[in-house]
N, C-alpha and C positions, 0 to 999 in steps of 0.2 A: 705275476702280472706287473709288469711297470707303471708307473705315474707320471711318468713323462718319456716324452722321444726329441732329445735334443739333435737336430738336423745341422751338417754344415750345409753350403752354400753352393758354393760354386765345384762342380766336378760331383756334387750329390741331389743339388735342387735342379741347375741347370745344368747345361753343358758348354761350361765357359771356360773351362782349364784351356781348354786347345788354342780356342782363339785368341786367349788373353797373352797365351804364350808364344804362339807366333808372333802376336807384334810387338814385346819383349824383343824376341830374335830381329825383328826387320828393323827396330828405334836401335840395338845395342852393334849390329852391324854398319848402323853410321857412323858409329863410335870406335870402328875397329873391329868390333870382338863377333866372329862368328862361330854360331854356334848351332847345331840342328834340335827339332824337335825334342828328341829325346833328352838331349842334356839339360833343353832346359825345363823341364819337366822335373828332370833328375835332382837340379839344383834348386826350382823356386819353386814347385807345388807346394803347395801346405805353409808355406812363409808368407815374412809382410813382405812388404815393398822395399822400408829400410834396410830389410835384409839383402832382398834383390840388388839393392843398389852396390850394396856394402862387396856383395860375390861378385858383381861383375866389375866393381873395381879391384877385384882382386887378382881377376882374371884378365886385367888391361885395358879396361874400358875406363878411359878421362871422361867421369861423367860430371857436370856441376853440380852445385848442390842444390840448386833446382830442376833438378832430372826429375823427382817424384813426379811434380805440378808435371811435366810436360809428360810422363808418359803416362799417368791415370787420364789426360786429354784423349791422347791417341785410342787408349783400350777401349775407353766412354764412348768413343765416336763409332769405333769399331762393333761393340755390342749393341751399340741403339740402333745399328741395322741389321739385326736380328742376332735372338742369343737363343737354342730352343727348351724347351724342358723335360727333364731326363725323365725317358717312356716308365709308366705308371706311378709317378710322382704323384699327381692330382687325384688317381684313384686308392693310393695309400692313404693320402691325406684324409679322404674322404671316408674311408674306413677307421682310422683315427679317434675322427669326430663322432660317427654310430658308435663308438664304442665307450665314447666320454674319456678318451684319453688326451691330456694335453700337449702340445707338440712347440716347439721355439728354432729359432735359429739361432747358433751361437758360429761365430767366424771372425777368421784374422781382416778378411775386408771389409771395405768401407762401406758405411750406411749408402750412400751418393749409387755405388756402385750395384748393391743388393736390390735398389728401386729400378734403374734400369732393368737391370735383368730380371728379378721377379716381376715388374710392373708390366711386362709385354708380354709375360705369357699367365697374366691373371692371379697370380700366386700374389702378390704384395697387399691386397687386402688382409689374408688370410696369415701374416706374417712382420705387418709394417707395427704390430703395439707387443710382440713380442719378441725381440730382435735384442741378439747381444752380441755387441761389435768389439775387436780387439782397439780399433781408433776412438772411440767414445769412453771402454771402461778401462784402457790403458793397462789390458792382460792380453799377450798373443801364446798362443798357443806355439812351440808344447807346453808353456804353463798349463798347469790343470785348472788357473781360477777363472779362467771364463764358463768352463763348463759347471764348476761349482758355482759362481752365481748364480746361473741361469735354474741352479737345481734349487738354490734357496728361496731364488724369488718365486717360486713357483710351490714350495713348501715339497718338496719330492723325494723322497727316501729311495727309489729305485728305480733312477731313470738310465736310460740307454742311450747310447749314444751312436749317430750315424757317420763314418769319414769313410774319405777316400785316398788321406796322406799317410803319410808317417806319422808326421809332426802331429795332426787329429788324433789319432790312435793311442800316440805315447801320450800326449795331453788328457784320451781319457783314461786310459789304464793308472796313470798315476795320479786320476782322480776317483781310482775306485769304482769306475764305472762299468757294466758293459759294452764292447764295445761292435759293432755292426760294419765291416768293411767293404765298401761297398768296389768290388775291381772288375769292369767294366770291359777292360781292352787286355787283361793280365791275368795270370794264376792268383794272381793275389800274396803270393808268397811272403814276401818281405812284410805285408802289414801281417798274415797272419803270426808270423816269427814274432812280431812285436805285442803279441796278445790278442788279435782282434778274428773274429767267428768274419769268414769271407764269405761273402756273396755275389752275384754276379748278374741279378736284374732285382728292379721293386717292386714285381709282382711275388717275389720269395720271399717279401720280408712280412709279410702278415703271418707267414705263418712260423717266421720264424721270433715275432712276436706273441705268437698265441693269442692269434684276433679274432 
């Protein structure tokens, strides 16, 4: 039985990978650099933003170096007119709490970010006092120390862990963790290659919890 379920965020609480990355592609294409869905999915899921920055100028986008500030604007605007949340999230959670297991979020994004989108679809209560962000404790993932915090703070000898990147996956396997992949639109291939037990909705994950 686990003692905790460390959750990421986006692409696992909500369904915010898509739209954050579209407008990634429609801000980096004033810049020159076009690029479709997939690649950039391929390139920035599971990273920060510095990193974002750092590939698309690699790839020929003259971005300034207040490109972050302008494009967290854009995605913020973009999600606060709706972001949804990913079908049986709330009913997981809730089975979670019958069971007295403790649950946290641990993610490369920003706290600013997390309240949008969990704040509109009711989840940010249930998440805003135990939240652990790669911007505040200045560990991004694949480090494995944000998911090890988030386990000490919580005193957890056998927590699991939920992603849907790479960079998540490798962050917990080489924090010794289980890891729960959650692929959604994919075989899941690549995260399983990387360690991680795939799944494909959150209505499978109780039981592959043993709830």
């Amino acid at each position: 039985m686990h003692d905790l379920v460390i959750f990421d965020c986006d692409g696992v609480l909500v369904d915010s990978e898509t739209m954050s990355n579209q407008c990634i592609i429609d801000n980096l294409a004033r810049y020159g650099l076009e690029l479709g869905l997939e690649d950039a999915i391929g390139f920035f899921v599971g990273g920060t933003m510095t990193g974002v920055m750092q590939k698309a100028r690699e790839l020929g986008a003259g971005l300034s170096d207040d490109w972050i500030d302008e494009i967290y604007g854009e995605i913020y605007a973009r999600l606060r007119a709706g972001c949804p949340v990913i079908e049986g999230v709330p009913g997981l959670l809730d089975k979670l709490d019958a069971h007295g297991t403790p649950f946290c979020v641990a993610s490369n994004g920003h706290e600013a970010k997390m309240e949008i989108t969990l704040g509109q679809n009711g989840l940010w209560p249930r998440f805003n006092d135990r939240m652990f962000s790669a911007h505040v404790h200045g560990i991004a993932k694949p480090d494995p120390g944000l998911f090890q915090l988030a386990a000490r703070h919580f005193g957890a000898e056998t927590p699991v862990v939920i992603e849907d990147s790479p960079s998540g996956v490798t962050a917990a396997i080489r924090a010794g963790m289980r890891c729960l992949a959650y692929a959604a639109h994919s075989d899941g291939t690549e995260l399983r290659d990387l360690g991680a037990e795939v799944f494909h909705h959150m209505n499978d994950v109780p039981e592959l919890l043993a709830l």
